[in-house]
Backbone bond lengths (Angstrom), bond angles and torsions (degrees), N, CA, C in turn:
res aa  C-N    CA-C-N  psi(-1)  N-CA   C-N-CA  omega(-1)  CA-C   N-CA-C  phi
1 X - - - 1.450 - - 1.522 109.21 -
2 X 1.143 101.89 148.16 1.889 120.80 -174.08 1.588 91.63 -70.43
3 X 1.617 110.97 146.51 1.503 100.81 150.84 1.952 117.69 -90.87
4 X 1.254 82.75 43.02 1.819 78.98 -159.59 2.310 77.80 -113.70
5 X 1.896 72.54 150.18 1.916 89.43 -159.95 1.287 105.96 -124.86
6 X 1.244 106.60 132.54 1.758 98.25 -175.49 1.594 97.30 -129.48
7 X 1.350 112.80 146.63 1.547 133.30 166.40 1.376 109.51 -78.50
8 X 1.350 140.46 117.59 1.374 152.53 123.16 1.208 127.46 -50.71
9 X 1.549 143.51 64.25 1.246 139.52 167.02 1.467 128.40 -52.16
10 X 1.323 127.92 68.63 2.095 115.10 177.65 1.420 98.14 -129.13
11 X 0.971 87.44 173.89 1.126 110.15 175.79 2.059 131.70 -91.83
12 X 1.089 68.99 -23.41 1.591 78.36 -163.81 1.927 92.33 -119.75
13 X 1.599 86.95 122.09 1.432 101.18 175.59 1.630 130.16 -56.58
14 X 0.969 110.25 -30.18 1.551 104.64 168.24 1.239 105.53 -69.49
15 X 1.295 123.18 -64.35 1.540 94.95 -173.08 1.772 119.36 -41.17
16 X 1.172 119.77 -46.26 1.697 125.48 -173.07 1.088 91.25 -69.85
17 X 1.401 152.07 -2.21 1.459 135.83 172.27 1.675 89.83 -82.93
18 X 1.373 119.29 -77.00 1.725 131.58 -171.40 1.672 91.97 -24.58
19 X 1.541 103.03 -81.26 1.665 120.43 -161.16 1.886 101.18 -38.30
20 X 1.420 113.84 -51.53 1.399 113.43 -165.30 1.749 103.00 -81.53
21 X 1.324 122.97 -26.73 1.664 110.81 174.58 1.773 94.89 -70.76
22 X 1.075 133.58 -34.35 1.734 126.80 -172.79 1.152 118.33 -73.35
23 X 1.617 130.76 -19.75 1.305 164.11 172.85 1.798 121.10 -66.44
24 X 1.611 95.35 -73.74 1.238 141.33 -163.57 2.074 104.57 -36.91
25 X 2.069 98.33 -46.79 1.345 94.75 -179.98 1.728 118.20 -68.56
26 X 1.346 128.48 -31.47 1.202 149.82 -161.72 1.583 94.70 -98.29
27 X 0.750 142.16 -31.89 1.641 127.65 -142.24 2.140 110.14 -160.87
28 X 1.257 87.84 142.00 1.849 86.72 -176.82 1.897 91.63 -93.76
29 X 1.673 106.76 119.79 1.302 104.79 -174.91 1.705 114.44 -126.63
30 X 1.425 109.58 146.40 1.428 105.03 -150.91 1.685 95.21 -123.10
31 X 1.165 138.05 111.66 1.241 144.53 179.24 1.324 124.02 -95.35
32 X 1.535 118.69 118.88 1.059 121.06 -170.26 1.668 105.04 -126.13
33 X 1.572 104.34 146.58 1.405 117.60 -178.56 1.913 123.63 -63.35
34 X 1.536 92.34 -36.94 1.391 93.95 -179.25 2.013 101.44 -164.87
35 X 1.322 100.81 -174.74 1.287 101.81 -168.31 1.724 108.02 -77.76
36 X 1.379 145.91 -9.15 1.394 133.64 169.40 2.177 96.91 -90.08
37 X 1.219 142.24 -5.46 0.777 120.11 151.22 1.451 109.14 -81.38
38 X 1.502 146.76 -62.76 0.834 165.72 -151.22 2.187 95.94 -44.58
39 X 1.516 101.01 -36.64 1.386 105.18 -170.60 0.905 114.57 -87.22
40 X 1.170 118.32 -37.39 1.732 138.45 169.52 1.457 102.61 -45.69
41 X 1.402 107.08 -64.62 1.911 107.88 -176.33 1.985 112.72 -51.33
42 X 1.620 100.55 -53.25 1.274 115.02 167.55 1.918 125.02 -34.04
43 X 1.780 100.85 -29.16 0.995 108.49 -170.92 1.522 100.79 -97.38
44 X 1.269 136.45 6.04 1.344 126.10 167.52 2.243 103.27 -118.22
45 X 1.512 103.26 -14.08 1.387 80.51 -178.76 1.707 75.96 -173.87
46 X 2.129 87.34 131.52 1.918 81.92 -170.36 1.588 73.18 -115.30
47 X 1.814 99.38 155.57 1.599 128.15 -166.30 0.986 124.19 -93.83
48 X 1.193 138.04 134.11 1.543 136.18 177.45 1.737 112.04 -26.70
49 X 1.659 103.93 -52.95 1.611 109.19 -170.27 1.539 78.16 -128.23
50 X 1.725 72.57 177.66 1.756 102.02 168.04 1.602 110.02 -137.33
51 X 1.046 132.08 118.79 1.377 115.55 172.13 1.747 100.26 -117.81
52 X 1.472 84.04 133.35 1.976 90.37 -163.93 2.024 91.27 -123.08
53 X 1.400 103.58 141.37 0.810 128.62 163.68 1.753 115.33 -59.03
54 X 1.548 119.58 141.01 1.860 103.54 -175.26 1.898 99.96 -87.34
55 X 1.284 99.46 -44.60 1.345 106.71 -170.16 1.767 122.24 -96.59
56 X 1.544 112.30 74.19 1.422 132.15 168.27 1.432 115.53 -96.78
57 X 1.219 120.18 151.15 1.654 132.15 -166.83 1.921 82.64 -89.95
58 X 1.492 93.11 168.25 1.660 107.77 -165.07 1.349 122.75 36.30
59 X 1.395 121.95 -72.71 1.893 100.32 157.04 0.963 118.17 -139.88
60 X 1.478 125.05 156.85 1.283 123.15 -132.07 1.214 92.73 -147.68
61 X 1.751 127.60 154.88 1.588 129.34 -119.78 1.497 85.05 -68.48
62 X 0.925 135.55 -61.36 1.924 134.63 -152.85 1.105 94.92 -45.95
63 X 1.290 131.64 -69.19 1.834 140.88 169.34 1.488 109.98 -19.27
64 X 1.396 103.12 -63.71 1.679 111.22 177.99 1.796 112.56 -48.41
65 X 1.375 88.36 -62.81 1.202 89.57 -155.03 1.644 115.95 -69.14
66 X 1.319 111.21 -1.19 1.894 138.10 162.79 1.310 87.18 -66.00
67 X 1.153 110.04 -72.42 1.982 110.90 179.89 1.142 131.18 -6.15
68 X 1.696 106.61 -70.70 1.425 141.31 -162.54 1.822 95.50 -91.56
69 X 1.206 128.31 -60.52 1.274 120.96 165.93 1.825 110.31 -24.03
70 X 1.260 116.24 -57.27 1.652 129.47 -172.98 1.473 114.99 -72.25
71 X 1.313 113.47 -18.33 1.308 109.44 157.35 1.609 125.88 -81.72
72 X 1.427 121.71 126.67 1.741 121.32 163.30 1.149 114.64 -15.54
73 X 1.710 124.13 -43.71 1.621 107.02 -153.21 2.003 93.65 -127.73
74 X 1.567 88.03 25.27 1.530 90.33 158.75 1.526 147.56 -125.78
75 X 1.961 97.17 1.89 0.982 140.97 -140.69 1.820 78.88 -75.76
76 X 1.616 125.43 -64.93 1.363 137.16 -168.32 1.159 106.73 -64.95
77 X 1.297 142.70 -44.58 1.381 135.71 -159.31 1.374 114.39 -65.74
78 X 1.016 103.46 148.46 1.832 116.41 171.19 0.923 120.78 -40.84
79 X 1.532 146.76 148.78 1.377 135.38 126.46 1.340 126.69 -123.49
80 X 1.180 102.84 130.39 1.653 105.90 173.88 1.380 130.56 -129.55
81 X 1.372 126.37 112.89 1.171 124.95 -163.03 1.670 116.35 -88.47
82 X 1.458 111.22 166.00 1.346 120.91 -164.52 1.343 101.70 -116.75
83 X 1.242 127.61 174.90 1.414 116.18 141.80 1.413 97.32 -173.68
84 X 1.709 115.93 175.19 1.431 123.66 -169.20 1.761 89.73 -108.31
85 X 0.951 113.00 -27.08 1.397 120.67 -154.25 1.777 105.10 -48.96
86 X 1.272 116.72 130.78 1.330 132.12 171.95 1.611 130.49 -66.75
87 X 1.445 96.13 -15.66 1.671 107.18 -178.47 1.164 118.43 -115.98
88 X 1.264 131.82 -170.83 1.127 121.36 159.51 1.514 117.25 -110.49
């Protein structure tokens, strides 16, 4: 296993089941439901990446990832967003 750590932000557990078994061999991966867990974890150990979900209830990845940008130790990290969405 990689020591390299990536954030999963969704909401909805199946997807973080799929995303974290595709992950899981390469990489130590930490799945979070929404953006006040997501910060909480951030606040004991911030991750190589972030891959944030677009469409979360209360805030939702763009929001987040404004978030994490505004924090000191979030300013460098990656982000890459996901989404299910069919359109553009």
């Amino acid at each position: 296993m990689s020591n390299k750590y990536i954030m999963f932000v969704d909401d909805s557990v199946s997807m973080q089941k799929i995303v974290e078994s595709v992950l899981v061999e390469d990489y130590e991966v930490l799945c979070a439901s929404g953006a006040e867990e997501a910060l909480s974890a951030m606040d004991r150990r911030v991750p190589d990446l972030f891959l944030l979900d677009i469409e979360m209830p209360d805030v939702d990845g763009y929001e987040l990832a404004q978030i994490i940008r505004g924090r000191r130790d979030g300013k460098q990290v990656p982000i890459v967003f996901l989404s299910s969405m069919n359109s553009e």
